[in-house]
Wavefront OBJ file of the C-alpha trace (Angstrom):
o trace
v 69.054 2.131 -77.938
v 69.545 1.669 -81.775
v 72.975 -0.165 -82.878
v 74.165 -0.558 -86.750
v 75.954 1.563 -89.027
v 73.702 4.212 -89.045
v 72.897 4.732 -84.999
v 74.841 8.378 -85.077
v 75.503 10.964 -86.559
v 78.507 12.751 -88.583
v 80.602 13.964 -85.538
v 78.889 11.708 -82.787
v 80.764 8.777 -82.719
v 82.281 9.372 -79.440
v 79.178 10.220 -78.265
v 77.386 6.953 -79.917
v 80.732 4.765 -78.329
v 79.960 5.535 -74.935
v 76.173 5.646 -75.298
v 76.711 1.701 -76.256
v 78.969 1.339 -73.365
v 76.515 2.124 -71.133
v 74.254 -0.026 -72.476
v 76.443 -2.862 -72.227
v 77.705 -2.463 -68.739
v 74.197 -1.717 -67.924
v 73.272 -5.761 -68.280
v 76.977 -7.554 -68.482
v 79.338 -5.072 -66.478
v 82.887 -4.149 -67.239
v 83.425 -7.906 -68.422
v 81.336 -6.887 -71.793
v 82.942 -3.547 -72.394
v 85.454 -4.396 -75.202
v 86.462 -1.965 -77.604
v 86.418 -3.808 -80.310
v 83.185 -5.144 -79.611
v 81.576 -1.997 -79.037
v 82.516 -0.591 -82.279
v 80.930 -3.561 -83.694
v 77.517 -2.601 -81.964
v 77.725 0.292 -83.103
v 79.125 -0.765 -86.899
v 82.233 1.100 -87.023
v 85.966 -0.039 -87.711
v 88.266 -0.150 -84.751
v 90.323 2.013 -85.860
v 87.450 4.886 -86.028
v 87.084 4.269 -82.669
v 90.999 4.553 -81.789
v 90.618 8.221 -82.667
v 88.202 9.017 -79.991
v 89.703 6.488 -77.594
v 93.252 5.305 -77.352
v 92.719 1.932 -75.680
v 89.893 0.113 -73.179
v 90.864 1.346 -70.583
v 90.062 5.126 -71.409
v 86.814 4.055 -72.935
v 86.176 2.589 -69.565
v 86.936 5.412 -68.068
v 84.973 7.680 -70.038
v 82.163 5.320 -69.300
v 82.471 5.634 -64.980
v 82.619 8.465 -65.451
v 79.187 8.752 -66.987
v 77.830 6.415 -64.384
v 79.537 8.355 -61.528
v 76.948 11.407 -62.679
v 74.478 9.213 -62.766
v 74.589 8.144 -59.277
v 75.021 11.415 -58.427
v 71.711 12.004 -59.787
v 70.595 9.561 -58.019
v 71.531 11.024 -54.310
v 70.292 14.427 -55.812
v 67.156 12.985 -55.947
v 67.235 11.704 -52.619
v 68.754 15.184 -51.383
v 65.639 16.830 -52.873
v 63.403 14.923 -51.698
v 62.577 16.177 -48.191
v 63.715 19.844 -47.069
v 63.462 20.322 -43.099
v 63.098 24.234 -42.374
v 65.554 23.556 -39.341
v 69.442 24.068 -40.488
v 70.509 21.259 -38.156
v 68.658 18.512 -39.551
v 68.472 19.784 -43.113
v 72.048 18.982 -42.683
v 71.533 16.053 -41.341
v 68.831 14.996 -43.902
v 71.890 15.937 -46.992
v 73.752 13.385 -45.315
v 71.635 10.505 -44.629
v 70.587 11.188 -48.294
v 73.938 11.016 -49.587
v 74.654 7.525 -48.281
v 70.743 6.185 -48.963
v 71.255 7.352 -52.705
v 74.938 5.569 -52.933
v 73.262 2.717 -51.836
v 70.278 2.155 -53.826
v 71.608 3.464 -57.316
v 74.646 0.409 -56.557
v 71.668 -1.964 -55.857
v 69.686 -1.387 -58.480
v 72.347 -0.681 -60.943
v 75.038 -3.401 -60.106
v 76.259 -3.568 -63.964
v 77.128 -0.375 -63.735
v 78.415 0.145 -59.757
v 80.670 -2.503 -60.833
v 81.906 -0.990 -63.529
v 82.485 2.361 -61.652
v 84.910 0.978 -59.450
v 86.543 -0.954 -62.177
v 90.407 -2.184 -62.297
v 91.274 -2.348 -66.363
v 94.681 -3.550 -66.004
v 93.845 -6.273 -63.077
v 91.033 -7.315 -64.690
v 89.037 -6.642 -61.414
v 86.161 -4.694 -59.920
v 86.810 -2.969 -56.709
v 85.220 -5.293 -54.569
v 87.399 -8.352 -55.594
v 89.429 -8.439 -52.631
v 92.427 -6.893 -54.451
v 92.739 -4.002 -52.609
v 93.902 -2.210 -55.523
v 92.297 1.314 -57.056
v 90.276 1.674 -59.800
v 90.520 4.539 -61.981
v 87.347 5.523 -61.282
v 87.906 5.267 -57.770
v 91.425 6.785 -57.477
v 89.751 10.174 -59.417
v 86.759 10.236 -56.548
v 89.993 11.189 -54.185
v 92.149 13.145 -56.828
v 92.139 16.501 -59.106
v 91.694 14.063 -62.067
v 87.739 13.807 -62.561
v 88.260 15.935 -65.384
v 89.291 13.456 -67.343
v 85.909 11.356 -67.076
v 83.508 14.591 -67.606
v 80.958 12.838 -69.339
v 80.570 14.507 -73.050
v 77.250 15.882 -73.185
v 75.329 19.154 -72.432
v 73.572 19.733 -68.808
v 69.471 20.591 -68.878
v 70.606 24.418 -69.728
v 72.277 23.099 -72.774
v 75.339 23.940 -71.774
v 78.613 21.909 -72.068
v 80.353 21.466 -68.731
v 83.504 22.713 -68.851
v 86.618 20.569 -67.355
v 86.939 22.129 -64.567
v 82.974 22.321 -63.123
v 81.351 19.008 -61.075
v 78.079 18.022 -59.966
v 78.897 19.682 -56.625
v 78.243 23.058 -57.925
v 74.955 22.867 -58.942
v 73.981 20.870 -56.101
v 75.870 23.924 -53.842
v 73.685 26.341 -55.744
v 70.027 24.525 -55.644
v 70.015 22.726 -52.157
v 73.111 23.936 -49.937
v 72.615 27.524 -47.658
v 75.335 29.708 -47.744
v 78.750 28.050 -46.489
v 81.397 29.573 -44.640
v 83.647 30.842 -47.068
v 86.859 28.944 -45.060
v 85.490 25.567 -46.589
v 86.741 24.429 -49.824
v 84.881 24.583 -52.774
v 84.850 21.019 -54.004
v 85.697 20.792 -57.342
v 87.620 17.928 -59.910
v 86.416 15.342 -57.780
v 83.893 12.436 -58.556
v 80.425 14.018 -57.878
v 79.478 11.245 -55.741
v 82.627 11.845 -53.383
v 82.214 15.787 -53.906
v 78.536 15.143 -52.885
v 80.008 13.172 -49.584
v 82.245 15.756 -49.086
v 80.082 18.562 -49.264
v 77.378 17.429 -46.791
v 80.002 17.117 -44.114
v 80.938 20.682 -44.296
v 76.894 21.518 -44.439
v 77.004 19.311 -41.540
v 79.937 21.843 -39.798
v 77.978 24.694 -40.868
v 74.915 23.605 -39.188
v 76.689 23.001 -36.101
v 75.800 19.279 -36.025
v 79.614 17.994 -36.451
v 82.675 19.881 -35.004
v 85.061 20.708 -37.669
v 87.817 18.371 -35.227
v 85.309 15.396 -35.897
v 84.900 16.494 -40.041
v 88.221 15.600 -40.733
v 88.542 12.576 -42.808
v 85.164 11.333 -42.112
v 84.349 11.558 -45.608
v 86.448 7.659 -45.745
v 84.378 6.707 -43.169
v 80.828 7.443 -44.600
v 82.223 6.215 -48.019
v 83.733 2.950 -46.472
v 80.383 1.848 -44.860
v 77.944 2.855 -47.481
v 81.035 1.182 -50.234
v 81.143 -2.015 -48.154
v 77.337 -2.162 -47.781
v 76.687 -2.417 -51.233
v 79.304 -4.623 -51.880
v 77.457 -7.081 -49.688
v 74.018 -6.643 -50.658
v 75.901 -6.677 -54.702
v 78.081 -9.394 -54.543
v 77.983 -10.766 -50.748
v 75.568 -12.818 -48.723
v 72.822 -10.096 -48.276
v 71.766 -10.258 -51.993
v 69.068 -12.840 -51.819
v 67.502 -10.853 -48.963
v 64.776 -9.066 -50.213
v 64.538 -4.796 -51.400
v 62.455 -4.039 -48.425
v 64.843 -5.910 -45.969
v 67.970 -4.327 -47.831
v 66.710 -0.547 -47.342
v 66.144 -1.205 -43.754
v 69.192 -2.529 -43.354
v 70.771 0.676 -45.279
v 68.833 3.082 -43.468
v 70.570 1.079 -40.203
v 74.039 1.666 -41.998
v 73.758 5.060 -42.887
v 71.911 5.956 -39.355
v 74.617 4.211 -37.528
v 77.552 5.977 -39.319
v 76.414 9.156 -39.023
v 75.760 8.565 -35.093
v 79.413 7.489 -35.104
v 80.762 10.724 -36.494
v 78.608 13.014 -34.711
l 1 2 3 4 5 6 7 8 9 10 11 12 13 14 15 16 17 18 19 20 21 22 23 24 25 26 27 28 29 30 31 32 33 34 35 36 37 38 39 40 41 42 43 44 45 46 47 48 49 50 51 52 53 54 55 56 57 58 59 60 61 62 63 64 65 66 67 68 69 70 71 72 73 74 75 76 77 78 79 80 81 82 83 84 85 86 87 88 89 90 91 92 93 94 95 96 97 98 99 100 101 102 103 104 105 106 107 108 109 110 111 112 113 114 115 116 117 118 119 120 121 122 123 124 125 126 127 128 129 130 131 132 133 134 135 136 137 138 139 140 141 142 143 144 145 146 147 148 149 150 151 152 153 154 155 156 157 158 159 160 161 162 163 164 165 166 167 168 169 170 171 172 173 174 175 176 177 178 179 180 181 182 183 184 185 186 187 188 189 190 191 192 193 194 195 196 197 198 199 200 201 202 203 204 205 206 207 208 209 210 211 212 213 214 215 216 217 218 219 220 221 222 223 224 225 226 227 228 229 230 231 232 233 234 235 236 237 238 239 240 241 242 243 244 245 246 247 248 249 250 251 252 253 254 255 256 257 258 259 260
């Protein structure tokens, strides 16, 4: 990526602002996402910057969000990646997918899984032991992901409106017709709308009763979440890759026995 005064263009600086905050997070985390410094990397005053972004903490936001599609992207790819012709374990491939791709865009991205579940005001990634929410995490459960809708045009080139999430395009290129009783998932994180969705696929198939789908979306999430954490920040992260995805593939096999 190319900093200095002239790395974008007339009406980009928003753009060019979170661009460099990826980059940053990318190798430092959250810690290195100042907005001061930013603009500097970028060689723009402050105060340009305050009209795009009122403080940190909404440039950090803008930036999870970013990352949150790009671990989305990430399970996508895992989604995509095999396509049994039987409904029942189609469904059950989504799933496994789901959790596999959490875990392995956190591991190999920790700059930036940290800084998706990052706590401005405390300071504090999720996984500090604080127990507190991050704004990225608190939109994953809430009708507030518009807020983070990264600013940029899909393949198409069209601009995502606020209201659209990675869910839908995933519902129209990989997921079969749904029963029209399950809620469209929409304004949540696509990560968590990915989650979501492959449990009701999961209903669908007939491979999970709808009295077992209820809330297991925080039980996935809290398994695959804590998993990472560990191999991240915890005592599995001097074990090697190969040893890691084993162990994931036992987390994300074992979770999805539980629920079934």
């Amino acid at each position: 990526m190319v900093s200095g005064k002239n790395s974008y263009h007339h009406g980009d600086l928003r753009r060019s602002l979170i661009d460099e905050g990826l980059a940053v997070t990318r190798t430092q985390g959250p810690q290195g996402l100042g907005l001061r410094a930013v603009t500097r990397r970028v060689g723009v005053s402050a105060n340009a910057a305050y009209r795009h972004f009122a403080n940190q903490q909404a440039l950090v936001a803008a930036v999870a969000g970013e990352i949150l599609e790009k671990m989305a992207e990430q399970m996508r790819t895992f989604m995509a990646a095999e396509m049994p012709s039987d409904p029942r374990a189609l469904a059950r491939h989504r799933l496994r997918a789901v959790g596999l791709g959490y875990i392995t865009f956190a591991v190999s991205e920790p700059g930036w899984f940290e800084t998706a579940f990052f706590d401005v005001e405390r300071g504090e990634s999720e996984g500090g032991g604080t127990g507190e929410r991050s704004a990225a995490d608190s939109n994953a459960a809430s009708p507030n992901y518009s807020d983070t809708v990264p600013d940029h045009s899909d393949a198409s080139g069209t601009v995502p409106d606020h209201h659209s999430t990675a869910a839908a395009s995933v519902e129209r290129e990989l997921v079969p017709k749904r029963n029209d009783a399950l809620p469209v998932h929409v304004d949540m994180a696509p990560p968590f709308a990915l989650l979501v969705g492959a449990l009701d696929d999961m209903v669908v198939a007939g491979t999970l009763s709808a009295a077992r789908r209820e809330g297991a979306e925080w039980s996935c999430w809290s398994s695959v979440h804590g998993f990472a954490e560990l191999v991240v920040h915890g005592p599995l992260q001097r074990q090697d890759s190969g040893e890691v995805m084993r162990l994931a593939e036992r987390v994300v096999d074992d979770i999805i026995a539980g629920i079934v």
